[in-house]
KOLTI-622751 format. One record per residue: residue number from 1; residue in one letter; x, y, z of N, C-alpha, C in turn. Coordinates in pm, whole numbers. Example, Ala and Ser with C-alpha at 12.3 -4.5 7.8 and 13.67 -1.06 7.14 Angstrom:
2
@seq->1 type->A n_east->1319 n_north->-569 n_up->780 ca_east->1230 ca_north->-450 ca_up->780 c_east->1320 c_north->-330 c_up->780;
@seq->2 type->S n_east->1285 n_north->-225 n_up->708 ca_east->1367 ca_north->-106 ca_up->714 c_east->1290 c_north->3 c_up->787;
# end
This chain:
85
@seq->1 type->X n_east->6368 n_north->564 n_up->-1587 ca_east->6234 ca_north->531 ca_up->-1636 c_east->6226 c_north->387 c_up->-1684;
@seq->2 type->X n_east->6329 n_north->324 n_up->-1739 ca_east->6361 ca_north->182 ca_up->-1805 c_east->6268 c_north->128 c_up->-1665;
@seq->3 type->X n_east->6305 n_north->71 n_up->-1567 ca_east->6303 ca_north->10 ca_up->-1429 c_east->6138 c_north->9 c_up->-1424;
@seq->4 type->X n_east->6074 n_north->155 n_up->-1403 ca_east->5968 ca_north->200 ca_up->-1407 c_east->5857 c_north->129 c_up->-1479;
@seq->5 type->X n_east->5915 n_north->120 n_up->-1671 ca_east->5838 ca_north->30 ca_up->-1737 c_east->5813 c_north->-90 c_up->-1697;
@seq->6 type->X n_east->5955 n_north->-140 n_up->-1651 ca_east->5897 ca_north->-329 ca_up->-1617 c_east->5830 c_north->-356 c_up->-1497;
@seq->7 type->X n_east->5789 n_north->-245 n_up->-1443 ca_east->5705 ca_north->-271 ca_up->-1296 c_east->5567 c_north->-278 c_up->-1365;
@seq->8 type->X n_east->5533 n_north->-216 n_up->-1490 ca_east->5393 ca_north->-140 ca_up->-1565 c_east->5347 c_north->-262 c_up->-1630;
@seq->9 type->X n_east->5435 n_north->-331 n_up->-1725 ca_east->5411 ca_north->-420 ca_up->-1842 c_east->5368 c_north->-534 c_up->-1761;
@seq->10 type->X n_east->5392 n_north->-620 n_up->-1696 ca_east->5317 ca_north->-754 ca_up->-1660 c_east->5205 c_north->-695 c_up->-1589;
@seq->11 type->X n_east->5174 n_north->-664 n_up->-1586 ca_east->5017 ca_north->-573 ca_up->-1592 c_east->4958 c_north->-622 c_up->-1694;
@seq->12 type->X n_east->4992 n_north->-546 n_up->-1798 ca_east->4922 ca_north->-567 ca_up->-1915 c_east->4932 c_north->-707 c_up->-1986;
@seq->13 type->X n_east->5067 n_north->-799 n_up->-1958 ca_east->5060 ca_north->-885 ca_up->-1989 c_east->4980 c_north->-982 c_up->-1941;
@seq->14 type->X n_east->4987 n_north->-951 n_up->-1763 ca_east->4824 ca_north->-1064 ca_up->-1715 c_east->4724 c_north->-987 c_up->-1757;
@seq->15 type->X n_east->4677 n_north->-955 n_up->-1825 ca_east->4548 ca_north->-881 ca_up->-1870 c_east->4535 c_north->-963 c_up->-2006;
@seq->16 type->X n_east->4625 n_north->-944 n_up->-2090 ca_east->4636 ca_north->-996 ca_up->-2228 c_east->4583 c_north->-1152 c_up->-2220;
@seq->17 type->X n_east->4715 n_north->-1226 n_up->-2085 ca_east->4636 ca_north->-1372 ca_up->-2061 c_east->4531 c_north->-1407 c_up->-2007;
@seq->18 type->X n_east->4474 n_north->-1297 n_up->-1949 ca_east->4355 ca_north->-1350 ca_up->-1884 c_east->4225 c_north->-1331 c_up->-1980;
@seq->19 type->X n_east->4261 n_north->-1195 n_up->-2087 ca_east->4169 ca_north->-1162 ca_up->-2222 c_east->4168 c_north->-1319 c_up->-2265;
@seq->20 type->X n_east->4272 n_north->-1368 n_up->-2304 ca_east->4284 ca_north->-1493 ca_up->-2412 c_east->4213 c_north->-1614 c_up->-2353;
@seq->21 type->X n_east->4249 n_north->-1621 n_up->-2218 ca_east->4206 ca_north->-1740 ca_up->-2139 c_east->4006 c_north->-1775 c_up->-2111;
@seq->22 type->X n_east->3984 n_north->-1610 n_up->-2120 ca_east->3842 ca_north->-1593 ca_up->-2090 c_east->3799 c_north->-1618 c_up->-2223;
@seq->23 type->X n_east->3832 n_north->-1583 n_up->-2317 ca_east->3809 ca_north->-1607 ca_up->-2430 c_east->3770 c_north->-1744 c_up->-2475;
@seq->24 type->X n_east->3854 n_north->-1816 n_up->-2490 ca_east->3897 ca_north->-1963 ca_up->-2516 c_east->3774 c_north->-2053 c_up->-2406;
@seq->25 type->X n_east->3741 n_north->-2021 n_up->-2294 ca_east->3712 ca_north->-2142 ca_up->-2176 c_east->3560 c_north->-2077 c_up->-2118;
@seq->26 type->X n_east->3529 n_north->-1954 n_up->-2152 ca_east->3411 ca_north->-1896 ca_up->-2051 c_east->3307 c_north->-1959 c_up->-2173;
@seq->27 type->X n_east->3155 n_north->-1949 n_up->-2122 ca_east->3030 ca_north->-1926 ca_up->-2198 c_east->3069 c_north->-1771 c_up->-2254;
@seq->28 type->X n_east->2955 n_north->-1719 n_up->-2405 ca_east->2950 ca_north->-1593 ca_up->-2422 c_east->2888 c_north->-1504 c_up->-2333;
@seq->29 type->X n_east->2816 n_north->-1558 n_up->-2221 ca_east->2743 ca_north->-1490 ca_up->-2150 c_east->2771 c_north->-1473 c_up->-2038;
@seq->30 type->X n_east->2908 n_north->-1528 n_up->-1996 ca_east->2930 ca_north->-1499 ca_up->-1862 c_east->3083 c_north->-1409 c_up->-1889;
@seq->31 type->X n_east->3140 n_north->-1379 n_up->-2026 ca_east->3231 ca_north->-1332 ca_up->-2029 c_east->3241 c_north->-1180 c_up->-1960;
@seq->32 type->X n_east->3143 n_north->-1133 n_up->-1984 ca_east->3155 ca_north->-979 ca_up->-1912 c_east->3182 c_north->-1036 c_up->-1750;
@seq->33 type->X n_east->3115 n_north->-1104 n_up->-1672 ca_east->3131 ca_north->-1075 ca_up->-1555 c_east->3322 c_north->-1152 c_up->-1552;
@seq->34 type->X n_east->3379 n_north->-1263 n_up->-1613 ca_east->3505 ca_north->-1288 ca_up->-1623 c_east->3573 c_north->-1132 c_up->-1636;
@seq->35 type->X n_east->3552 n_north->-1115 n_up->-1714 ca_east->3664 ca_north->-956 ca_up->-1766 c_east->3670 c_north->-858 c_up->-1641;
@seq->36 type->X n_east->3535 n_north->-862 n_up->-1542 ca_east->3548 ca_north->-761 ca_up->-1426 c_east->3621 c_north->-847 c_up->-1333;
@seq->37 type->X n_east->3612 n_north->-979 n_up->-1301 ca_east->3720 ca_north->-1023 ca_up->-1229 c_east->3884 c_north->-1028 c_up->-1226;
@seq->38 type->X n_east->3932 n_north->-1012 n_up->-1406 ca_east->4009 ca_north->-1017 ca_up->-1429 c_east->4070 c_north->-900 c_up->-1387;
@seq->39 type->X n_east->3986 n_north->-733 n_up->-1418 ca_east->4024 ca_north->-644 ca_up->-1389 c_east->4085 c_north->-584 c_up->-1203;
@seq->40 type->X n_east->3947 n_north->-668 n_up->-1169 ca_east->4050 ca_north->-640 ca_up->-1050 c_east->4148 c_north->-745 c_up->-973;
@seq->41 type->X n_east->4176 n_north->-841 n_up->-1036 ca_east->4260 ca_north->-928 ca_up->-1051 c_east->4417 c_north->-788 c_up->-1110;
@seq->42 type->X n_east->4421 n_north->-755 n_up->-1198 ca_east->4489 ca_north->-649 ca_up->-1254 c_east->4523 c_north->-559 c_up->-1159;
@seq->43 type->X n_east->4406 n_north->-516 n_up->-1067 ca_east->4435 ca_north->-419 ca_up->-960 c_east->4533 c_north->-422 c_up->-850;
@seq->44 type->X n_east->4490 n_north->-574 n_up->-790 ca_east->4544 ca_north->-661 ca_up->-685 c_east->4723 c_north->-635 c_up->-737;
@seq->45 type->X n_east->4726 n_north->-680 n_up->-841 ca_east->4885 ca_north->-706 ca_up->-893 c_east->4917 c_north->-639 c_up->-931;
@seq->46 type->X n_east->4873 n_north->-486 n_up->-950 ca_east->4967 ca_north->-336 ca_up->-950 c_east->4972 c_north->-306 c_up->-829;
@seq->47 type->X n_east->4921 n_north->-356 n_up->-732 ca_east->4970 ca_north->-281 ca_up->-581 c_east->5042 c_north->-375 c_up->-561;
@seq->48 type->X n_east->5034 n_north->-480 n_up->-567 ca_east->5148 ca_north->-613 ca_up->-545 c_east->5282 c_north->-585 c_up->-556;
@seq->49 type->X n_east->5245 n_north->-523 n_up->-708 ca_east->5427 ca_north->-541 ca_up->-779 c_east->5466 c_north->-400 c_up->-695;
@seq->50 type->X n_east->5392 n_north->-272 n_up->-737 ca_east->5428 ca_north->-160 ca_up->-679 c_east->5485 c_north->-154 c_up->-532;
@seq->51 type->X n_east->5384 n_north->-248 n_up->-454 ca_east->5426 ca_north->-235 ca_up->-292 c_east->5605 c_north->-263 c_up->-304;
@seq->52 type->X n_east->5579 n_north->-426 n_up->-378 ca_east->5695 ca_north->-492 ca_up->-358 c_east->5817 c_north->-393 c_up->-361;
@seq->53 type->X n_east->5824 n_north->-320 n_up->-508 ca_east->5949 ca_north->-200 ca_up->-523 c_east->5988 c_north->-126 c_up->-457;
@seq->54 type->X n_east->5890 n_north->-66 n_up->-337 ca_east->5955 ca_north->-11 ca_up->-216 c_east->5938 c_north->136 c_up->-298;
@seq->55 type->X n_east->5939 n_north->179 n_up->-387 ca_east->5978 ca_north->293 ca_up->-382 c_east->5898 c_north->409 c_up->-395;
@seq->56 type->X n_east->5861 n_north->520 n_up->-311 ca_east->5759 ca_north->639 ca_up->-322 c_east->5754 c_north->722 c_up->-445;
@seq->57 type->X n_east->5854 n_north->745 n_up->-500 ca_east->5867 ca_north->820 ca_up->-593 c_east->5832 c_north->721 c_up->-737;
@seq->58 type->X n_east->5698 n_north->809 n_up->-767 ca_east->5635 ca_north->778 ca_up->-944 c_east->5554 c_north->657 c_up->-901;
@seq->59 type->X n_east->5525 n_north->636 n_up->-732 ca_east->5408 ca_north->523 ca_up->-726 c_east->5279 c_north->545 c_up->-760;
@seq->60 type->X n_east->5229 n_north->643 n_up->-765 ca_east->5085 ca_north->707 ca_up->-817 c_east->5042 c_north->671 c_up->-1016;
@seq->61 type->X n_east->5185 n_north->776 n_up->-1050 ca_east->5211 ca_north->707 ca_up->-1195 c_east->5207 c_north->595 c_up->-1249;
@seq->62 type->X n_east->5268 n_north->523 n_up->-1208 ca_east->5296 ca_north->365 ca_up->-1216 c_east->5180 c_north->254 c_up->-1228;
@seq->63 type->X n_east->5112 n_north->282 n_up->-1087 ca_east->5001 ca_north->266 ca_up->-1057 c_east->4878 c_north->284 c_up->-1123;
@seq->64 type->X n_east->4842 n_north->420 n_up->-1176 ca_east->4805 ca_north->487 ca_up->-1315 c_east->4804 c_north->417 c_up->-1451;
@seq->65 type->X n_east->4918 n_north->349 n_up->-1475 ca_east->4974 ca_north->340 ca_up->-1583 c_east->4947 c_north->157 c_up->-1548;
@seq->66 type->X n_east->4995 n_north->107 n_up->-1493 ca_east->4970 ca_north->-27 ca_up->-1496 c_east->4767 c_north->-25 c_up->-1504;
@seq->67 type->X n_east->4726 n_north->9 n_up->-1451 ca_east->4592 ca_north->-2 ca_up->-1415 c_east->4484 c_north->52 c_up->-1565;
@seq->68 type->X n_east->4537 n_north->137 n_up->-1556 ca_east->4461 ca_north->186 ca_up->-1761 c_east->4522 c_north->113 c_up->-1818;
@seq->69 type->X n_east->4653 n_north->72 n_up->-1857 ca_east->4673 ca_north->-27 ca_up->-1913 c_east->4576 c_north->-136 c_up->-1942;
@seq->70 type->X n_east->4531 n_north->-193 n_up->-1824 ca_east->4488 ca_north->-351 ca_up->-1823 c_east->4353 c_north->-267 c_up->-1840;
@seq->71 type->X n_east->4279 n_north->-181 n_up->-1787 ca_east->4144 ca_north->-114 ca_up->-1861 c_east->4114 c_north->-170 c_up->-2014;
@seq->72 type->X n_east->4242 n_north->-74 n_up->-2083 ca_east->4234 ca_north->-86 ca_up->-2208 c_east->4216 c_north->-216 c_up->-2273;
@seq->73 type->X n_east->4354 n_north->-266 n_up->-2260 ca_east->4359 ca_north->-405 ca_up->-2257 c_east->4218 c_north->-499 c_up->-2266;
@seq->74 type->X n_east->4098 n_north->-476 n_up->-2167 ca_east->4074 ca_north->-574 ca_up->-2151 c_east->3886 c_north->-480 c_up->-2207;
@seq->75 type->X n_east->3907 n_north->-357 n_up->-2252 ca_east->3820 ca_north->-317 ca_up->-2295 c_east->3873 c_north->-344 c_up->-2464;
@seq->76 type->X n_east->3895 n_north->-332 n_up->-2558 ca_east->3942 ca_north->-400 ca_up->-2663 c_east->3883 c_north->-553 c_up->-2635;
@seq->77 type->X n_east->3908 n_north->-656 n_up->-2547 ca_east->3840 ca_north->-801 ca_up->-2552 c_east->3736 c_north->-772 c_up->-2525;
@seq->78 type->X n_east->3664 n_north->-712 n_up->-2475 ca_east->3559 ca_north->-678 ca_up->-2435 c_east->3434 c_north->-638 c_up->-2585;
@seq->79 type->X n_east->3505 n_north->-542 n_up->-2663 ca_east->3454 ca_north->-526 ca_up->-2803 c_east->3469 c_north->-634 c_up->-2898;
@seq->80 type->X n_east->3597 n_north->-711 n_up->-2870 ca_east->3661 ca_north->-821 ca_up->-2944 c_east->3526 c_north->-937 c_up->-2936;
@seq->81 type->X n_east->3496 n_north->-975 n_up->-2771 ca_east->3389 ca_north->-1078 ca_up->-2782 c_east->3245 c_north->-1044 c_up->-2832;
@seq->82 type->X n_east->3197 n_north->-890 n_up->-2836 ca_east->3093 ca_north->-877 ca_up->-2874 c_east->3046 c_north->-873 c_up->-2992;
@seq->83 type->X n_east->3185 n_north->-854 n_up->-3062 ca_east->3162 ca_north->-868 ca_up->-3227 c_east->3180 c_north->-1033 c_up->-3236;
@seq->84 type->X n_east->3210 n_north->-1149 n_up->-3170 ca_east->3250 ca_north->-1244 ca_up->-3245 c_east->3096 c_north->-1368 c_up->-3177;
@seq->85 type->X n_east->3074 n_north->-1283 n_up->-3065 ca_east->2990 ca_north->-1396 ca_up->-2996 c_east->2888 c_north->-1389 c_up->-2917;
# end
């Protein structure tokens, strides 16, 4: 399962940078449509990493799991900018 996690987490970590980056550089008003790009930006790079691993077994999971991840992730900035801006 160790292996498993580090296919999941830079997921969430480009999510985190792309939360911060949109944050910092967009208008307040164009941030929602940034955050849906980002998301499937997020998408793109769980099938990326997943393809890359080759491996069938727990690709659905993984997949799952990287992808709500960056949901979450980027629903939290999502509340984050509406309270600040």
């Amino acid at each position: 399962m160790t292996w498993q996690i580090w296919s999941v987490v830079p997921v969430w970590l480009a999510a985190v940078a792309a939360a911060v980056i949109i944050g910092l550089t967009s208008a307040p008003e164009a941030r929602v449509t940034w955050l849906g790009v980002a998301l499937a930006g997020a998408v793109i790079v769980t099938f990326f990493i997943q393809l890359a691993i080759q491996r069938k077994e727990g690709f659905v999971v993984r997949a799952m799991a990287s992808v709500t991840g960056a949901i979450v992730v980027l629903a939290i900035a999502s509340g984050v900018f509406a309270l600040v801006g």
